[in-house]
ZALUM-984333 format. One line per field, with one value per residue (C-alpha): residue number from 1; residue in three letters; chain; x, y, z. Coordinates in steps of 0.001 Angstrom, whole numbers, plus 524288, in hexadecimal, padded with zeros to 5 digits. Layout:
# residues N
num = c(NUM,...)
residu = c(ALA,...)
chaine = c(A,...)
c1 = c(X,...)
c2 = c(Y,...)
c3 = c(Z,...)
//
This chain:
# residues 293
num = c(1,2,3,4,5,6,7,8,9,10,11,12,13,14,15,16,17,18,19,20,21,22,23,24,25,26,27,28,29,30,31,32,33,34,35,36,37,38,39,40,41,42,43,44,45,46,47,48,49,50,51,52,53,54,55,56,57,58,59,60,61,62,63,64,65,66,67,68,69,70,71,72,73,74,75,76,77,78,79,80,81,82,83,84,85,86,87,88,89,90,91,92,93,94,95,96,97,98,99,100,101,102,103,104,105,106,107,108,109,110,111,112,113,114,115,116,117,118,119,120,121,122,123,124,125,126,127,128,129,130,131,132,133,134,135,136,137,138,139,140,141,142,143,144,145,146,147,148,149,150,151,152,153,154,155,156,157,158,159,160,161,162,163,164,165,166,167,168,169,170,171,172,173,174,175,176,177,178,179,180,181,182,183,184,185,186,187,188,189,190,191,192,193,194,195,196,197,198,199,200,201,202,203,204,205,206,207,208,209,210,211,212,213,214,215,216,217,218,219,220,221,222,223,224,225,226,227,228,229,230,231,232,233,234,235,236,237,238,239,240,241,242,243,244,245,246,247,248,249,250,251,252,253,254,255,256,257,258,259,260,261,262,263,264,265,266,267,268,269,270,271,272,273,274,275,276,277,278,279,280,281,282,283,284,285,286,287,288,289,290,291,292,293)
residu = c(UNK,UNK,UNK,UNK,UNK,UNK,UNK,UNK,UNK,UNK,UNK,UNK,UNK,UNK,UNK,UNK,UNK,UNK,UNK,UNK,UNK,UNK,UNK,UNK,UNK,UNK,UNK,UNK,UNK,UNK,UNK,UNK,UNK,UNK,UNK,UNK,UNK,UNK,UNK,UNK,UNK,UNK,UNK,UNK,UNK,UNK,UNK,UNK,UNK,UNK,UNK,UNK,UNK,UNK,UNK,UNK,UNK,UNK,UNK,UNK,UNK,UNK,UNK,UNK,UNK,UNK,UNK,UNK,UNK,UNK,UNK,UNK,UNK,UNK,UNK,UNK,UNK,UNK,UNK,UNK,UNK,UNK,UNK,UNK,UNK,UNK,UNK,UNK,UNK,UNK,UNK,UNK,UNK,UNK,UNK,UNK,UNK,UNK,UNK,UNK,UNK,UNK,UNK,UNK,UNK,UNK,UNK,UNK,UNK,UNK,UNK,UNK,UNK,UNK,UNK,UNK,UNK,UNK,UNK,UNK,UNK,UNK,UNK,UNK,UNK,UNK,UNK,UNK,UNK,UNK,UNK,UNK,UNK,UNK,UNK,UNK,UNK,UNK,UNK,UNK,UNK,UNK,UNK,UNK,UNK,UNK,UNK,UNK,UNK,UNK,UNK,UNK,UNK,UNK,UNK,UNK,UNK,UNK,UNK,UNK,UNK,UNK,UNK,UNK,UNK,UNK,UNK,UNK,UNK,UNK,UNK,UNK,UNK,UNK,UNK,UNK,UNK,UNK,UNK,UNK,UNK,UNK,UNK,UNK,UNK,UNK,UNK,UNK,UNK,UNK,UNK,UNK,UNK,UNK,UNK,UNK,UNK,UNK,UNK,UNK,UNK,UNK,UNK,UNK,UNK,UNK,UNK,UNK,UNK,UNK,UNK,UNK,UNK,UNK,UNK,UNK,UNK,UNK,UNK,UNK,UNK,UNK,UNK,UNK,UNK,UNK,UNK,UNK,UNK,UNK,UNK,UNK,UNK,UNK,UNK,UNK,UNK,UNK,UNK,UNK,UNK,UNK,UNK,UNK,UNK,UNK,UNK,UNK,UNK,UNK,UNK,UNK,UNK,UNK,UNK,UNK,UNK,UNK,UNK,UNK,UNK,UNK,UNK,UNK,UNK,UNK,UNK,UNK,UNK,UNK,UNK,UNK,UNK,UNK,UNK,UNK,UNK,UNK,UNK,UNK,UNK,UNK,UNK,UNK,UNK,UNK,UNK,UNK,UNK,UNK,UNK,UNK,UNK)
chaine = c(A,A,A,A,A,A,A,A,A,A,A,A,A,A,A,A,A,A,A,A,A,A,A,A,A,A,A,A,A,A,A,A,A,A,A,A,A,A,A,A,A,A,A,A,A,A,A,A,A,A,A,A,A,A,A,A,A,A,A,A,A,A,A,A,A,A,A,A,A,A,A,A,A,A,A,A,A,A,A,A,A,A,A,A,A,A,A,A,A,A,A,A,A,A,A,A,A,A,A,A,A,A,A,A,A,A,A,A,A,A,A,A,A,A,A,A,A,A,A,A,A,A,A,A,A,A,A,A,A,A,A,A,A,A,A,A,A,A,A,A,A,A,A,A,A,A,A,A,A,A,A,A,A,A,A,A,A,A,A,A,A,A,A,A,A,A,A,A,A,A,A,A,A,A,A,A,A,A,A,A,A,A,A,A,A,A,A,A,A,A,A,A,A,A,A,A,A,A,A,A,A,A,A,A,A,A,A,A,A,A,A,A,A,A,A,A,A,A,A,A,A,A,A,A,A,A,A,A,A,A,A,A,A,A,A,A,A,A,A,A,A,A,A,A,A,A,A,A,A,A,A,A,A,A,A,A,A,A,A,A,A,A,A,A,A,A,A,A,A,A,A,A,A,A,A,A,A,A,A,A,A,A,A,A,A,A,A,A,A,A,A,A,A)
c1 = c(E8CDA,E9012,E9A7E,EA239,EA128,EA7F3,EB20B,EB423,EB3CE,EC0FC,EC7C3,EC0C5,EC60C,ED394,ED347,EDB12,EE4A2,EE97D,EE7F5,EF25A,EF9C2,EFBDE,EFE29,F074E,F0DFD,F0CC4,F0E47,F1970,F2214,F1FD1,F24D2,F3164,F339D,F323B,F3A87,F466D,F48BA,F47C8,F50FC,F496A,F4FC4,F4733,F3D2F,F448D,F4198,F4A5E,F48F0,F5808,F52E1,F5ACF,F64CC,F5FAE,F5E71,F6CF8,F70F9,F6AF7,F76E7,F7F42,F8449,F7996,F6EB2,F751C,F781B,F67A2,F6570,F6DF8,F67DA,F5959,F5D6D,F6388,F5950,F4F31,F571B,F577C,F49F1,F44AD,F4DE5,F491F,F3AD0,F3610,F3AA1,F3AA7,F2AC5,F2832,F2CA2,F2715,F1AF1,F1A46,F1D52,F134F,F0A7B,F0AC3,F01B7,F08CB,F0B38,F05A3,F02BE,F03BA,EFC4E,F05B6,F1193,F0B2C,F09E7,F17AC,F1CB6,F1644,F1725,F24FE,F1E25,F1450,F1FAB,F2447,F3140,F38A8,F363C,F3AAA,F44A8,F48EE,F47D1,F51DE,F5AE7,F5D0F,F5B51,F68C5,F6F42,F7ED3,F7F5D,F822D,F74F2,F6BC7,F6458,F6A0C,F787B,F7563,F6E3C,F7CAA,F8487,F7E50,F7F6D,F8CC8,F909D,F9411,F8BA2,F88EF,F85C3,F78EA,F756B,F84E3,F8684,F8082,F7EFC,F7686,F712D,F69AC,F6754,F607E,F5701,F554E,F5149,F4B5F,F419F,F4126,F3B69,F3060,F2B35,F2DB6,F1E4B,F17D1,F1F02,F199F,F0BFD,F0C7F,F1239,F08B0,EFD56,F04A8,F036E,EF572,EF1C3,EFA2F,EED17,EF125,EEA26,EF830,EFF2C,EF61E,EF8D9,F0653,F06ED,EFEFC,F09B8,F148B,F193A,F21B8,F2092,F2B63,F2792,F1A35,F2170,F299F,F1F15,F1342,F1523,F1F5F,F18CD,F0B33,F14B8,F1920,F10EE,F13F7,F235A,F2451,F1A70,F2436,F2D4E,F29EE,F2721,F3311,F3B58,F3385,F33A0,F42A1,F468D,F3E23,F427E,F450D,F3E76,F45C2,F5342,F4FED,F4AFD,F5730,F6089,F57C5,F5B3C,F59CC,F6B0D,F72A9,F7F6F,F871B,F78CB,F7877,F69F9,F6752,F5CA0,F5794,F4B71,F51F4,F5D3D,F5012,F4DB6,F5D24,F5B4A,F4D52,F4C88,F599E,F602B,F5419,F577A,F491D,F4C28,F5720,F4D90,F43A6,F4C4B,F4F76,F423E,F3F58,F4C02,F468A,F38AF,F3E9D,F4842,F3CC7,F3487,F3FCB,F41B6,F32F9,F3116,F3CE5,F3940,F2B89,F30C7,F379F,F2D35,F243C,F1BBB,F1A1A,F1805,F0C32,F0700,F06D4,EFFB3)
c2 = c(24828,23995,2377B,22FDF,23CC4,244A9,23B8C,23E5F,24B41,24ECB,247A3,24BF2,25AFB,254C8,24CA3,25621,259B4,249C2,24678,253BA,250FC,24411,245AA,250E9,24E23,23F46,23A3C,241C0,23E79,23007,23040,2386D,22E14,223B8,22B73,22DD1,21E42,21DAB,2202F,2278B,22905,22CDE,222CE,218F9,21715,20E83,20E6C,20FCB,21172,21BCD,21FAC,22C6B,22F99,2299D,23443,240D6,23DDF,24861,257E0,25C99,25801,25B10,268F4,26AAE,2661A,26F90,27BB4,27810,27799,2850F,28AD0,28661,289C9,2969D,29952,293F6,29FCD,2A8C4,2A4C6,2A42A,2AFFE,2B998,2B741,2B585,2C31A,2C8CC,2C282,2C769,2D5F5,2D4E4,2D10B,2DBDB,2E3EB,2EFC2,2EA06,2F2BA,2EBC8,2DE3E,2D713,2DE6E,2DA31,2CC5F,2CC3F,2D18A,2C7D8,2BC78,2C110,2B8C8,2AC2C,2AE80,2B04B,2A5E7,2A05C,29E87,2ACF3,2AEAD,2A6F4,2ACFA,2BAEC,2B724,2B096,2BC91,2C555,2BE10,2BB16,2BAB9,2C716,2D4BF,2D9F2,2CFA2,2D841,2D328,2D279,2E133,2E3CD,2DD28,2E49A,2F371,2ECA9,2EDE9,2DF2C,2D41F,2CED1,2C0D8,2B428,2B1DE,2A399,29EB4,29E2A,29662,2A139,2AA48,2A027,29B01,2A805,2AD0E,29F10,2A2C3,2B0C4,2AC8A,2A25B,2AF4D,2B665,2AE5D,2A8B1,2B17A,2B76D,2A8E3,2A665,2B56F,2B143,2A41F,2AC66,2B684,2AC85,2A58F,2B396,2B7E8,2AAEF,2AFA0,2B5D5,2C4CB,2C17E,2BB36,2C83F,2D05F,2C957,2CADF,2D74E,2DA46,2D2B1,2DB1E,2D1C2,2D9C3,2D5F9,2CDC0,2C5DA,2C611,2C0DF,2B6DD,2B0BF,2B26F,2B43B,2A89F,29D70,29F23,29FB9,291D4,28985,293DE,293F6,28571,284A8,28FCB,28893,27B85,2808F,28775,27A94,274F9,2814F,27FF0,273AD,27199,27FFE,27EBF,28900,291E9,28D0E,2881E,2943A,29C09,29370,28F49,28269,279C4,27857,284DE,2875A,27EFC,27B85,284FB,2862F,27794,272FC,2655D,2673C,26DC1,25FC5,258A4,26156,25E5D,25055,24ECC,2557A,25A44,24DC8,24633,23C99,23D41,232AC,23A40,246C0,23FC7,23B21,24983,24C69,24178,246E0,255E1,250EA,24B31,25654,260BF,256A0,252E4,26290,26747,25B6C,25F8F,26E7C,26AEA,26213,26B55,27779,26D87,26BBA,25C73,25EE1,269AC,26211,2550F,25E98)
c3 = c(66AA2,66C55,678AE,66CE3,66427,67065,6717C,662D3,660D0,6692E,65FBF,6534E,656AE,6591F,64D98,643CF,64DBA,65060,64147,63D3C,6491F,64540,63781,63854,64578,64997,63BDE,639B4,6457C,644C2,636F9,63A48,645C2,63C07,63217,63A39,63A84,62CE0,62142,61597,607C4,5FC4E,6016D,606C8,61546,61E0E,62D3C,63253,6414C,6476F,63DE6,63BB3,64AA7,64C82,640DA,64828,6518E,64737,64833,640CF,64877,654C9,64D80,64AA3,65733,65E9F,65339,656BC,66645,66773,65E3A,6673C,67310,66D82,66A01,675F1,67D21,673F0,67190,680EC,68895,67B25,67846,685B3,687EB,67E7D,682B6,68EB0,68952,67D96,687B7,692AB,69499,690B0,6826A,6788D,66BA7,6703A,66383,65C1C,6639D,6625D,6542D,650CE,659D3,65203,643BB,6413D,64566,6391D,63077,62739,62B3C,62074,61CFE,62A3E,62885,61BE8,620E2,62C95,62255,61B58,62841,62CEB,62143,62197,618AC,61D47,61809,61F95,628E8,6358F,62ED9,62CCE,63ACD,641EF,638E0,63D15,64BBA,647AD,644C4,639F7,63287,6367D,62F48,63684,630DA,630D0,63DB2,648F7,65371,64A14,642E3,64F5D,653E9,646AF,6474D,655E8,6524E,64819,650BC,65ABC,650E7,64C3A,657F5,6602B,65F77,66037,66D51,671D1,66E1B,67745,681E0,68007,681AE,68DC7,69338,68F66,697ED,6A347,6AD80,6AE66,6BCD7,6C089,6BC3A,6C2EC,6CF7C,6CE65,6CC28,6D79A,6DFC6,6DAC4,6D08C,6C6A9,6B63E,6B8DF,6C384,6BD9E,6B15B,6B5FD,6C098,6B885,6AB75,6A84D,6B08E,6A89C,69BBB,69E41,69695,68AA4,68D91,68C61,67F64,67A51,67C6D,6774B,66A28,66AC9,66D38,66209,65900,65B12,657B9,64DAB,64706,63688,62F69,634F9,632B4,62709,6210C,62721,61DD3,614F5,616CD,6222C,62135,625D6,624C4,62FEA,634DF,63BC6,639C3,63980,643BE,64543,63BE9,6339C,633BF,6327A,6252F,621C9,62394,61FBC,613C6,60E70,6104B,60F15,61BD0,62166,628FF,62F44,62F36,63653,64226,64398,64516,64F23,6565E,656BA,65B3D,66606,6697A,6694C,671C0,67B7D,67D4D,68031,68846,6901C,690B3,6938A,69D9C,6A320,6A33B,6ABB3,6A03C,6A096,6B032,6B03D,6A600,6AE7E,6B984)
//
């Protein structure tokens, strides 16, 4: 083989990854960028410079923004410490059944989610028959309006995120832990170290690198949540937007009222908030710095 032909044949194996990365990911951004400083009716395209970015200043936008920020707030609180426990259980060497366990755990991520969605629709309906309406009133209280209200509707989406990633944050703790050497628990135990210390001094430093991946996704997989709203009111409105987060404002404005230009700057705006927060929790973590060393 020609020293030309090496030179070559790195790129040749990379080839189809740059060409669909920049078809379905470069292309894409650069013409929501340009977008968002245009006006676009029915064909008619007229730049108007920052208009649309001077119009996100309004309630609505700062309502999606605050929706998308607690739901990822909350997920993140719920999505770490739960799989990461159960990780560390599923994974003991006491566990009976542990591909079972495993495979339970992960079944809801397979699952479509608007049947999903659908299913916890009716499961928390307003009526008195819904299942959980029925479950509260045998715990001896009222029926509640479950999707009406702000409290319950953010803790249904919450629960409803728990539920179906729950498993696919167990399986990247579970490999984070399978990587751990067992010859750094045997030595501790020979010191006296109890599960706890053992835990805390040897089992969460060597999870690092798969806490902060967790919880990058999990930033991103926040703010960028739809389906599941969506498919909860079957719209992308809800009553009192209560349900409204900032893709699904870029649906409202994109699509319903056909303002892609507007839709577009709302997209440019969430890019950069997902960016600005990972940078900052990478930052943070020491990422940026280990990588450096």
């Amino acid at each position: 083989m020609s020293a030309r032909s090496q030179r070559l044949a790195p790129w040749l194996f990379v080839a189809p990854f740059l060409f669909s990365f920049a078809v379905f990911f470069v292309y894409p951004l650069i013409s929501t960028v340009i977008m968002s400083f245009q006006e676009i009716n029915f064909g008619d395209v007229a730049f108007i410079g920052l208009t649309n970015y001077r119009n996100l200043a309004n309630e609505r936008f700062y309502h999606a923004l605050w929706n998308s920020s607690l739901y990822t707030v909350l997920t993140i609180a719920v999505l770490v410490p739960l799989p990461l426990a159960l990780a560390v259980l599923i994974n003991g060497n006491g566990t009976r059944f542990k591909g079972f366990f495993k495979s339970a755990y992960f079944l809801p991520a397979l699952t479509s989610v608007v049947v999903a969605g659908i299913s916890f629709r009716f499961a928390f309906s307003s009526q008195p028959t819904a299942l959980v309406n029925q479950l509260v009133q045998k715990l001896g209280s009222m029926p509640k309006e479950w999707l009406f209200k702000r409290g319950t509707t953010m803790f249904v989406l919450v629960l409803f995120c728990t539920w179906r990633w729950l498993g696919v944050n167990i399986i990247y703790f579970l490999s984070g832990l399978n990587a751990i050497p067992s010859e750094q628990y045997e030595a501790a135990a020979i010191d006296g170290a109890r599960p706890f210390q053992r835990f805390w001094h040897i089992t969460l430093p060597n999870l690092k690198s798969v806490t902060i991946y967790v919880v990058t996704i999990s930033v991103y997989g926040g703010f960028s949540m739809f389906a599941e709203s969506f498919t909860m009111f079957s719209s992308a409105s809800s009553p009192g937007d209560i349900g409204l987060t900032i893709v699904s404002y870029i649906y409202l404005e994109g699509f319903n009222f056909a303002n892609l230009g507007m839709g577009s700057a709302i997209g440019v705006a969430l890019f950069a908030i997902i960016m600005t927060v990972n940078l900052i929790q990478l930052a943070l973590t020491g990422t940026f710095k280990r990588s450096a060393d």
